[in-house]
C-alpha positions in Angstrom: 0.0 0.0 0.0 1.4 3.3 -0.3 -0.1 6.7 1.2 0.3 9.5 -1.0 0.4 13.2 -0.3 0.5 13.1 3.4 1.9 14.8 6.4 3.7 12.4 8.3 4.9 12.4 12.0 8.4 12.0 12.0 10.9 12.0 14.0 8.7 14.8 16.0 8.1 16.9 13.2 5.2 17.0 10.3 6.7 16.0 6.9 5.2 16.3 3.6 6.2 12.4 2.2 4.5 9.8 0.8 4.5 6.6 2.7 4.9 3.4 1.6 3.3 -0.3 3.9 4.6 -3.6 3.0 3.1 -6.6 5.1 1.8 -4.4 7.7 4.5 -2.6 8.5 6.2 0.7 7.5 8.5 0.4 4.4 10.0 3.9 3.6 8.9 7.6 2.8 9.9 10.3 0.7 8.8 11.1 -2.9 7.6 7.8 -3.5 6.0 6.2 -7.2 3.3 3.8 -7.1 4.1 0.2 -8.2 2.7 -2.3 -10.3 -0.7 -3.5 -8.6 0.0 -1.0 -5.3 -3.0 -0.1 -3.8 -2.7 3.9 -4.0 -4.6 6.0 -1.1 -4.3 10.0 -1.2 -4.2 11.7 1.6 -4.6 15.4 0.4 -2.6 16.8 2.8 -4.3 15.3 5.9 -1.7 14.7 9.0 -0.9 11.3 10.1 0.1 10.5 13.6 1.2 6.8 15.2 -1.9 5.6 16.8 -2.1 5.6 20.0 -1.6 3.1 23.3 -3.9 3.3 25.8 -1.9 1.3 28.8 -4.6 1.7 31.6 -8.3 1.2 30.9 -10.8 -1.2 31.9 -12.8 -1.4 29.7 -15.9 0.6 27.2 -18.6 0.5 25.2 -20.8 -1.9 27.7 -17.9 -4.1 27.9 -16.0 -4.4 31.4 -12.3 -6.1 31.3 -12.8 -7.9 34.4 -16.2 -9.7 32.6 -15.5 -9.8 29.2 -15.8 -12.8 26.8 -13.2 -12.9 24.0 -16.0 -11.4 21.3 -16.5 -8.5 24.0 -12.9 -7.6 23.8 -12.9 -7.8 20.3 -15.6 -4.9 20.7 -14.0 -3.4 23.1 -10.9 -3.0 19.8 -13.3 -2.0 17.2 -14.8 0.6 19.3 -11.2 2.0 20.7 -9.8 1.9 16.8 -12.7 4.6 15.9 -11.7 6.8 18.9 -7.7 6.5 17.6 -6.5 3.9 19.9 -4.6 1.0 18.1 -3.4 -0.7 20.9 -3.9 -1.2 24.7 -3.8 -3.0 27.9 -6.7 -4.6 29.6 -6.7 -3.2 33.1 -7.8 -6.1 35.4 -9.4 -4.5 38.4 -8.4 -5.6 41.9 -10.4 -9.2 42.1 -10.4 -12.9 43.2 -7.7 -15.5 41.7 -10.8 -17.0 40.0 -12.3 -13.6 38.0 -8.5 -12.7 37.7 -7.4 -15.9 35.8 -11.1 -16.0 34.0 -9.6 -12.3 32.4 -6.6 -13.5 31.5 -7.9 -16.8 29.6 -10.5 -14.4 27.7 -7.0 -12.5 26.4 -5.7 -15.6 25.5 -9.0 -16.5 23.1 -9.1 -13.1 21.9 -5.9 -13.5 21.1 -7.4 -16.4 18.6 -10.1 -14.9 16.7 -10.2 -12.7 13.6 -9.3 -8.7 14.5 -11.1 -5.8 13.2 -9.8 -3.1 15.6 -7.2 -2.3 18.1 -4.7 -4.4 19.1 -5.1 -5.7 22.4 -1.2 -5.6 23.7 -1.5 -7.8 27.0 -2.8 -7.4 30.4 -2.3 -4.6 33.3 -3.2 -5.4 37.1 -4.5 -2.9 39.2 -3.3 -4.8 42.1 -4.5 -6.7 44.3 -1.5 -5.1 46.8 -2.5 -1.4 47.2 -3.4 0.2 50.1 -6.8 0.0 51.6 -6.1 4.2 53.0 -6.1 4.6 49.3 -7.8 1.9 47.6 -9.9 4.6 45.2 -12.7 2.0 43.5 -10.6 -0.8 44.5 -13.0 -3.3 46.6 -11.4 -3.3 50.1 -12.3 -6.7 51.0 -10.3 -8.1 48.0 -7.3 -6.5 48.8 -4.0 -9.0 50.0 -0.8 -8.8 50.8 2.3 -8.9 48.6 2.3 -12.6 47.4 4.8 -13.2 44.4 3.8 -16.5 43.8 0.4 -15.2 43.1 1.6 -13.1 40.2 4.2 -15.9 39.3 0.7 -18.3 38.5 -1.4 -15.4 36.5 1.8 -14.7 34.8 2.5 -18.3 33.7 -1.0 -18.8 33.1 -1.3 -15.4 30.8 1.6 -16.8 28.7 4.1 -14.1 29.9 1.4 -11.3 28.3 1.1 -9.4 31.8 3.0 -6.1 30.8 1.9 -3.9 33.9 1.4 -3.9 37.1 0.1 -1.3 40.3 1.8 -1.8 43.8 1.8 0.5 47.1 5.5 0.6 48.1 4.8 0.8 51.3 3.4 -2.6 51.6 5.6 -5.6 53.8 8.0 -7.2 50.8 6.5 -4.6 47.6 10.3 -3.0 47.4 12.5 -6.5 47.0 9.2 -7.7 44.8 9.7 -5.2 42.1 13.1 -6.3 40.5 11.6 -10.0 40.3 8.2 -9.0 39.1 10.4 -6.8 36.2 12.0 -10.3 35.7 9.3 -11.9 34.7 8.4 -8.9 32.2 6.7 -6.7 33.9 7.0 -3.2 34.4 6.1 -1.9 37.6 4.0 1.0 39.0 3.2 2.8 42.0 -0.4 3.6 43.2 -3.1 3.3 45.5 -0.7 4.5 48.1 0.0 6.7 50.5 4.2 5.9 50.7 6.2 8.1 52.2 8.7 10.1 49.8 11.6 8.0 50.9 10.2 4.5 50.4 8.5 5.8 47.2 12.2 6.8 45.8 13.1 3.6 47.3 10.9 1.8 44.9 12.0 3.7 42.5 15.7 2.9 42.8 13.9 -1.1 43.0 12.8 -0.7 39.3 9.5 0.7 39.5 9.2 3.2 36.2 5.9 5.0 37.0 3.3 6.4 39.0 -0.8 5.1 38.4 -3.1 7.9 37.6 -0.8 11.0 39.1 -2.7 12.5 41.7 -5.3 10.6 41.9 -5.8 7.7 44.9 -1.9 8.5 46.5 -1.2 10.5 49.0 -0.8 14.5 48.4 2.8 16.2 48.4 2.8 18.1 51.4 6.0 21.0 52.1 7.1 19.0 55.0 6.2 15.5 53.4 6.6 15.2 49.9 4.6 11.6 50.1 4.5 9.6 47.0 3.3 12.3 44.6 6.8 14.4 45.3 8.8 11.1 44.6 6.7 10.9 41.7 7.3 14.8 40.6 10.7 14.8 41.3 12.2 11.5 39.9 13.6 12.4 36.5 13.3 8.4 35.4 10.0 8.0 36.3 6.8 7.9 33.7 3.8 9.8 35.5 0.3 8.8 33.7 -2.4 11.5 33.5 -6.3 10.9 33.5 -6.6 14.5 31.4 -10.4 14.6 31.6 -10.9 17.8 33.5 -12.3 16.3 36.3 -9.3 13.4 37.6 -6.8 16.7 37.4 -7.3 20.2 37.4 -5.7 21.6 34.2 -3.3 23.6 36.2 -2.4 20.4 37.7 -1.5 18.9 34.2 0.0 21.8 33.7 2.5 21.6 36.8 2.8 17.8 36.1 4.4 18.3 32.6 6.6 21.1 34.0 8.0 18.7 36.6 8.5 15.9 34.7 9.1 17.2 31.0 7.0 16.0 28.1 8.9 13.1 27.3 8.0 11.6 30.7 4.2 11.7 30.9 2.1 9.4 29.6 -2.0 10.2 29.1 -4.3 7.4 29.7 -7.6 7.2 29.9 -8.5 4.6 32.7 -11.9 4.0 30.9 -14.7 1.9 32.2 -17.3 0.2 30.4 -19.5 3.0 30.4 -17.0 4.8 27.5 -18.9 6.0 24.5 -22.4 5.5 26.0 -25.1 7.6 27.3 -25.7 8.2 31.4 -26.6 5.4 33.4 -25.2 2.6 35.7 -22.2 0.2 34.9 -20.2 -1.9 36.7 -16.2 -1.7 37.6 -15.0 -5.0 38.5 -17.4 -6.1 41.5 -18.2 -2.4 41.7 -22.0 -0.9 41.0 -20.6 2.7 39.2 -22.8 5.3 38.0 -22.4 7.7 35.5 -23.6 11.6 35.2 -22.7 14.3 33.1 -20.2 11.4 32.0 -18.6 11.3 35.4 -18.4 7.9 36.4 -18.8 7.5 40.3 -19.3 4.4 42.9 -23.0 3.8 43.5 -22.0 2.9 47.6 -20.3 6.1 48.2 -19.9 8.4 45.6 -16.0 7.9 45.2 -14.8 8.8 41.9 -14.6 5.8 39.7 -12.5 5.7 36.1 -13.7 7.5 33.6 -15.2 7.6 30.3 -12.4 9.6 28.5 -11.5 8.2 25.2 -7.7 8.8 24.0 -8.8 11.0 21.5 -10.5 13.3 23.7 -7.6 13.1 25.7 -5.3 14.6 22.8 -7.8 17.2 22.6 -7.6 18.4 26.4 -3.9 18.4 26.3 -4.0 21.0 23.3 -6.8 22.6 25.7 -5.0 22.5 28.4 -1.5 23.6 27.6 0.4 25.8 25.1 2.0 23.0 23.3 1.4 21.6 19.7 0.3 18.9 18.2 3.7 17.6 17.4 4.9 18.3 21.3 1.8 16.3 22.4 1.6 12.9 20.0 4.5 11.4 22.1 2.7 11.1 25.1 -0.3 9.1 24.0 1.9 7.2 21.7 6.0 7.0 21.7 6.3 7.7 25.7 3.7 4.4 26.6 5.4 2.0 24.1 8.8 2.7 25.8 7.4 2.4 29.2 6.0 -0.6 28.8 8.7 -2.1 26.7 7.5 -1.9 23.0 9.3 0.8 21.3 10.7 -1.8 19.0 7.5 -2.7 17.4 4.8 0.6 17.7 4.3 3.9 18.9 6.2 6.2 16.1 6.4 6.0 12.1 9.3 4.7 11.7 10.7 2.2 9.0 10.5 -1.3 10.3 7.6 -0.9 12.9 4.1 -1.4 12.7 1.8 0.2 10.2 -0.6 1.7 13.1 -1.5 5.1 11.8 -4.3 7.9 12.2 -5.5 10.1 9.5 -6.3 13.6 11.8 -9.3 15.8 10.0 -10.0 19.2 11.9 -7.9 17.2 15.3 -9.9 14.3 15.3 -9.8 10.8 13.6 -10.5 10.2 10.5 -8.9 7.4 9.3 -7.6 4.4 11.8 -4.9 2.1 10.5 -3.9 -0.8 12.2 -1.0 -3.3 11.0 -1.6 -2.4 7.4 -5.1 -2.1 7.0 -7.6 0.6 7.6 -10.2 -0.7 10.4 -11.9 2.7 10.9 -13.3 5.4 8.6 -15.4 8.5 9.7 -18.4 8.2 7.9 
């Protein structure tokens, strides 16, 4: 396939280049002729962005990770691909062994069917060792202890596709877990905690590489106790991720985040529930009874705030909102900044020759065009 007349990310800038895709992935660009038989598309102009990796959300569009059947998940992709998202992590809520392992073996059936839509990367826990002071929407009574044998089984069972996980540093045995949980390939957070500054650098120095939903269910930096969200701040390794939906973080708060940390060290997720492109109304979260209003998603039992229905597109669109910065100083952190976090640089998150052919046609800053490995999945109608 080659793309013709386009305005290509590239190596953080917007290039005028034709683009050429050869088995899904990204040939070369420059002035390019068609070949024999080469399906030709023409872009007029349009810019064309990597597409972007969602690495914490739990679910949308009716469809909650923890629950999901294979064919929901595949839903789950075909919805995300329309909103720009070509590839994510499943976010398994804090559960039992049994819902846990039910989630994984749903990824490993997805994995199996025919794909129309996003490309579901692997699997992120949300615990189950986070702090009940700060447990957010996490259920309370299914909280444990550090356990590394526990995430040995759902790590052998998933096939080695659990990417991410959330810990509270603070917990007995987190800090000597997180070099052995990055052993077994998977890169480690902090969260749901309310650490103190010097164990959260500690776990830092350990391995862990960033902090769950910045600001939101950790303890607050304080001048005379930094707490986990200084650590977080001031580390100049550490990814922080965003919920940028106005309501998770002030856009002041966004703002101070990206000044801390720099641009290449933020990551924008969306931490999407099921209730993600639909109307008002109630949903569940994990075990959790969650209702929506004015598209803030809250749980029915106490009114704590719970996810969100952001979509990664709207996200982009905040951040331009939100801060001074262009397009082209934005697109890292919903794409480049989350592939190298979690360890897949190689294969997505910029156009680059040799990596995947995961591309999004922009039309007045939203999608038009989805591509995913080679082939156009989405098309604004």
């Amino acid at each position: 396939m080659l793309l013709k007349n386009g305005e290509f990310y590239l190596n953080h800038s917007f290039i005028q280049a034709d683009l050429r895709i050869t088995d899904g992935r990204i040939d070369t660009y420059g002035v390019l002729s068609a070949e024999p038989s080469e399906e030709v598309t023409d872009l007029s102009g349009s810019r064309v962005i990597p597409g972007f990796f969602d690495i914490h959300t739990h679910g949308a569009y009716g469809t909650d990770v923890n629950a999901a059947t294979p064919e929901e998940l595949e839903s789950i992709c075909c919805f995300f691909a329309s909103q720009g998202t070509t590839s994510w992590l499943g976010s398994v809520l804090t559960d039992t062994e049994e819902v846990t392992c039910r989630a994984i073996d749903a990824f490993l059936a997805w994995q199996k069917l025919p794909h129309h839509g996003a490309v579901m990367e692997g699997i992120h826990l949300e615990g189950p060792f986070l702090s009940k002071d700060y447990k957010g929407a996490m259920p309370e009574k299914l909280l444990r202890m550090p356990d590394l044998d526990l995430i040995r089984r759902y790590q052998e069972r998933a096939e080695g596709n659990i990417r991410y996980i959330t810990v509270a540093p603070e917990l007995p045995g987190v800090i000597s877990m997180i070099p052995k949980l990055k052993e077994m390939g998977i890169q480690v957070a902090i969260g749901h905690s309310g650490a103190s500054y010097e164990t959260s650098m500690e776990a830092i120095r350990a391995g862990a590489m960033a902090s769950t939903h910045t600001g939101n269910g950790m303890k607050l930096l304080h001048q005379h106790f930094p707490s986990i969200f200084g650590a977080a701040l001031e580390s100049e390794d550490l990814y922080c991720e965003m919920i940028c939906d106005g309501r998770h973080l002030h856009p002041a708060t966004v703002r101070i985040i990206i000044k801390a940390k720099g641009l290449d060290r933020v990551v924008a997720v969306t931490d999407s529930i099921m209730a993600a492109g639909l109307p008002d109304g109630r949903y569940k979260l994990g075990v959790n009874d969650v209702v929506v209003e004015k598209g803030d998603a809250k749980l029915v039992s106490d009114g704590t705030r719970a996810g969100s229905t952001l979509t990664t597109g709207q996200a982009l669109r905040n951040l331009r909102r939100f801060t001074q910065f262009s397009l082209a100083e934005l697109v890292p952190v919903l794409t480049e900044n989350p592939a190298k976090l979690i360890g897949l640089d190689h294969r997505i998150g910029t156009i680059n020759p040799g990596k995947e052919a995961n591309l999004l046609v922009l039309k007045n800053g939203h999608v038009a065009k989805t591509m995913v490995q080679g082939q156009f999945v989405y098309e604004e109608q």
